[in-house]
C-alpha positions as CSV (number, residue, x, y, z in Angstrom):
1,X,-8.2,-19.3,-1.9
2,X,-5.8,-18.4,1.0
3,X,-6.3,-14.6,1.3
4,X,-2.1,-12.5,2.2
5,X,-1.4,-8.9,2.8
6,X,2.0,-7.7,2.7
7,X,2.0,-4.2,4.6
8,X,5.2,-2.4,3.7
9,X,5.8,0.8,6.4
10,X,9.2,1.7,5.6
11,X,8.7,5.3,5.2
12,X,10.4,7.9,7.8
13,X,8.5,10.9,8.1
14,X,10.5,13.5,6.4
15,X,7.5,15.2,4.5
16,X,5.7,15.4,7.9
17,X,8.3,17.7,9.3
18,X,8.9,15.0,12.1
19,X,11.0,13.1,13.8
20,X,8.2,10.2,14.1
21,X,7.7,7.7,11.0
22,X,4.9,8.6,9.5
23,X,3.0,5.5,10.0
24,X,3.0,5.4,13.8
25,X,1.6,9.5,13.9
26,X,-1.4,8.8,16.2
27,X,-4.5,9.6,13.9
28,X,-8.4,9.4,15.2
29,X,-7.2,8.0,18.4
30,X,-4.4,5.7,17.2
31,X,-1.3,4.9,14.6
32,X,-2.2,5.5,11.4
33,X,-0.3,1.9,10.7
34,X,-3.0,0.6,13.2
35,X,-5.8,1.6,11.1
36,X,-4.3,0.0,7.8
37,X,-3.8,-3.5,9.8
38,X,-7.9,-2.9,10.6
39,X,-9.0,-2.3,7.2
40,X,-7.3,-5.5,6.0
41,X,-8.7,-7.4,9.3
42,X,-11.9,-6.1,8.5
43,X,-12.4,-7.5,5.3
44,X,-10.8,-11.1,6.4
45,X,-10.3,-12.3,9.7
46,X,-8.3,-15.0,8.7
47,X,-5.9,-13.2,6.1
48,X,-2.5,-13.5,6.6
49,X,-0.8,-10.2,7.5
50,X,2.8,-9.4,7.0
51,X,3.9,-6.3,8.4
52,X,7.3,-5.0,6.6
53,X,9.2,-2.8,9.2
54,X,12.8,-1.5,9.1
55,X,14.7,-3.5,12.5
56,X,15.1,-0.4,14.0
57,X,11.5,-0.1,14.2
58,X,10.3,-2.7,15.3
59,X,10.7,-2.5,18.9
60,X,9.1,0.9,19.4
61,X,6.3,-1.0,17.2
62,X,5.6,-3.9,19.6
63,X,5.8,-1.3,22.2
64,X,3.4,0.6,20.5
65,X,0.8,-2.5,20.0
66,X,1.1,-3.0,23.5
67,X,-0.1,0.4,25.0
68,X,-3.0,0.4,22.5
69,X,-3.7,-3.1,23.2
70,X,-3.3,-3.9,19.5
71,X,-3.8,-7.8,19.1
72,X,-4.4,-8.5,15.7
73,X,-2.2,-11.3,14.7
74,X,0.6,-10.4,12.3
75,X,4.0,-11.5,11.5
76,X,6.8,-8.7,10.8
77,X,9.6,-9.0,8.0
78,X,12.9,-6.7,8.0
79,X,12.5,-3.5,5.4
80,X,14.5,-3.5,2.9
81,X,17.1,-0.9,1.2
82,X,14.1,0.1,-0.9
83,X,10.1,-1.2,-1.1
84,X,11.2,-3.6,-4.2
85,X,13.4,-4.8,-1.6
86,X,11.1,-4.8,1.5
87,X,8.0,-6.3,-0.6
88,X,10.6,-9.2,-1.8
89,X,11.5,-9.6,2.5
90,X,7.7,-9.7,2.8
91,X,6.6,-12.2,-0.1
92,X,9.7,-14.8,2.1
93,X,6.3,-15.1,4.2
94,X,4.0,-16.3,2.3
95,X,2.8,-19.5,0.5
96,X,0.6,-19.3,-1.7
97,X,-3.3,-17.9,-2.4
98,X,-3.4,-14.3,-3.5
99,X,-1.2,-11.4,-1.7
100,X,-2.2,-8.0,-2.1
101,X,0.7,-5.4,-1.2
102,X,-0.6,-2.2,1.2
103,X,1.5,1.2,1.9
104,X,1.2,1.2,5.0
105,X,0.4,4.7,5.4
106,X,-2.9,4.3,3.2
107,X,-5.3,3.6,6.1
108,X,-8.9,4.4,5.0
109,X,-9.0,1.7,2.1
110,X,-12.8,0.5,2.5
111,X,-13.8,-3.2,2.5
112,X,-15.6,-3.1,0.1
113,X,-13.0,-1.6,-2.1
114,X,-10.5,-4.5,-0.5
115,X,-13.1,-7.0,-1.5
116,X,-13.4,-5.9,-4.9
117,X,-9.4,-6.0,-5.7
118,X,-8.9,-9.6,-4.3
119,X,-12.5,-10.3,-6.2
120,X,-10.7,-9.5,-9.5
121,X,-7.8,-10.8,-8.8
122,X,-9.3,-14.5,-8.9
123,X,-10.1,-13.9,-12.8
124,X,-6.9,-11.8,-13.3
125,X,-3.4,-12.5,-12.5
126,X,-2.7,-8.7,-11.4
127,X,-5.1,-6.4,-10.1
128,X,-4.7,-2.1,-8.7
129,X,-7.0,0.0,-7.5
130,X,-7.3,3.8,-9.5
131,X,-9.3,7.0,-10.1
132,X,-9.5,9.2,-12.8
133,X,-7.4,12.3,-12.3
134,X,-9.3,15.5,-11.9
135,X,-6.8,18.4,-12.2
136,X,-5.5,19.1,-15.9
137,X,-2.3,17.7,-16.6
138,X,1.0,18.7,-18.8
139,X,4.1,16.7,-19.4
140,X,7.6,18.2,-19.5
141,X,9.3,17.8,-22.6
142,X,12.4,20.5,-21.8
143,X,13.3,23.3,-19.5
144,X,11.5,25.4,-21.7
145,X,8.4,23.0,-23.1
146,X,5.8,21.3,-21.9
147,X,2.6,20.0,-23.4
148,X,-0.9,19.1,-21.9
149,X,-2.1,15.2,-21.4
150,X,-5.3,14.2,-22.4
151,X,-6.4,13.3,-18.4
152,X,-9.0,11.3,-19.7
153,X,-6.6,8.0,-20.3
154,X,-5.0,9.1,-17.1
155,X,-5.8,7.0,-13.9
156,X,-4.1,7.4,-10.8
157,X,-2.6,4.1,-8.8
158,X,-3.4,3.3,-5.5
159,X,-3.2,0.3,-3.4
160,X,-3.6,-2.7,-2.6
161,X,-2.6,-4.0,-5.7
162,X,-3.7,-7.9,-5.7
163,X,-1.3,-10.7,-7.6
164,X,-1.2,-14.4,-7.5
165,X,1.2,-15.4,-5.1
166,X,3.3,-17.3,-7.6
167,X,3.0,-14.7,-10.4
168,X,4.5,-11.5,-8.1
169,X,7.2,-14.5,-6.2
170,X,8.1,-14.7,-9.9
171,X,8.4,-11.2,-10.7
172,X,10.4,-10.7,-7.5
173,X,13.4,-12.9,-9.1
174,X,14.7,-10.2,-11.1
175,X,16.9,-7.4,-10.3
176,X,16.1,-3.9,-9.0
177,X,15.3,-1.4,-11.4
178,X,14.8,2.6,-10.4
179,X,11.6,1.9,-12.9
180,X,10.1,0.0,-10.5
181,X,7.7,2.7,-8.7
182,X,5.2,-0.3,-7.4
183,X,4.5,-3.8,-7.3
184,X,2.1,-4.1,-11.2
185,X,5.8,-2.2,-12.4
186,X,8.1,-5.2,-11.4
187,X,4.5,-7.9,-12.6
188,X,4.9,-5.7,-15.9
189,X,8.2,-6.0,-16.6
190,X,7.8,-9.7,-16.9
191,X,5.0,-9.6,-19.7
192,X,1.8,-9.5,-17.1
193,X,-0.9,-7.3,-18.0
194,X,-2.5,-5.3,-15.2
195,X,-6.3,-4.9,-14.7
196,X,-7.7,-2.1,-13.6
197,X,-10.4,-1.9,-10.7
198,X,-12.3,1.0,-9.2
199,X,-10.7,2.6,-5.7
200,X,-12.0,5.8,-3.7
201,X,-10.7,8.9,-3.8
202,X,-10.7,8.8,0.2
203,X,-8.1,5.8,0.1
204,X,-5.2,8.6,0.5
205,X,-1.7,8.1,1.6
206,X,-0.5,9.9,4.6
207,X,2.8,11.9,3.3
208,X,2.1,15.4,4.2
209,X,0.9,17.7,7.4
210,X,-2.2,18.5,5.1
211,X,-3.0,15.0,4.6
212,X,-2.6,14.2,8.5
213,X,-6.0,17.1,8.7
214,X,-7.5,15.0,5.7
215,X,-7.5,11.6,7.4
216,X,-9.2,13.3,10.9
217,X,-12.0,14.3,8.4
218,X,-12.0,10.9,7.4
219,X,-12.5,8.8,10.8
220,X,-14.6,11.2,12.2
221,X,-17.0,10.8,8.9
222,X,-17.1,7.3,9.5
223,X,-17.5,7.6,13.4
């Protein structure tokens, strides 16, 4: 079964504190995008990358690819006013198989944990990655109330999250809703239930200075 990833890396930086995107900060040597474009090559050599980059981007990008030497095939879509909006851009280039949707800034997904998320999604129509949450947790019910959540039927979401191509093509007809916070969101809103597969607690998204410290941590461990 045809094997897509659909890398969205809309995201400009503004918890980093600079003026770069986040997902072109160099990290162990190169672009922290660069390393998310690996993990997926890794596990597939012949899987279909679509790289989702605002237009205004994309130039400094293919600059980018070329004083790395970065030559891993991929084709780029335009971002759109918001990920709903660049995933549906994205899912315009591809046919059919399964797609799994990557943040772009979430570089150190293992291929084995990439392997077992497309795996599951040839049994299941919808497939994400979680972990259990390890800090206690309270919901707010009003300025002055809040109550605690049982963490143990709390997982938290990463990505990639693995559909049928025609299922999330299908999902992507409907309108834009602001409770649509990730691709199994827009799959459940049409009636699809969402499996759940392991991930690893070192599959982190870069958003912060702190986790910029993290992810050298994590490619030097695996140097």
């Amino acid at each position: 079964m045809k094997k897509n990833v659909i890398i969205v890396a809309g995201g400009k930086g503004l918890r980093m504190g600079n003026d770069l995107p986040k997902q072109f900060i160099p990290i162990g040597g190169k672009p922290v995008l660069m390393h998310t474009i690996e993990a997926f090559y890794r596990f597939d050599e012949d899987i279909n990358i679509v790289l989702v980059l605002p237009d205004s981007h994309q130039e400094y990008w293919k600059s980018l690819c070329e004083e790395y030497n970065f030559t891993i095939e991929h084709a780029i879509a335009n971002g759109g006013e918001t990920r709903f909006h660049s995933v549906k851009n994205g899912l315009a280039l591809v046919a059919d198989g399964l797609v799994g949707v990557q943040d772009g800034v979430r570089p150190f997904g293992s291929e084995e944990m990439i392997k077992r998320c497309f795996d599951a999604a040839r049994e299941y129509p919808a497939v994400i990655p979680v972990i259990d949450s390890t800090d206690s947790l309270r919901e707010v019910v009003d300025e002055d109330k809040s109550r605690i959540v049982d963490r143990s039927k709390i997982r938290l979401v990463q990505t990639p999250q693995v559909f049928e191509v025609d299922i999330l093509k299908k999902a992507y007809q409907t309108d834009f809703k602001e409770t649509f916070t990730d691709d199994a969101s827009v799959v459940e809103a049409m009636g699809v239930n969402v499996h759940l597969v392991k991930g690893e607690v070192t599959n982190i998204k870069i958003t912060t200075p702190l986790d910029l410290k993290i992810g050298e941590l994590i490619v030097r461990d695996k140097e």
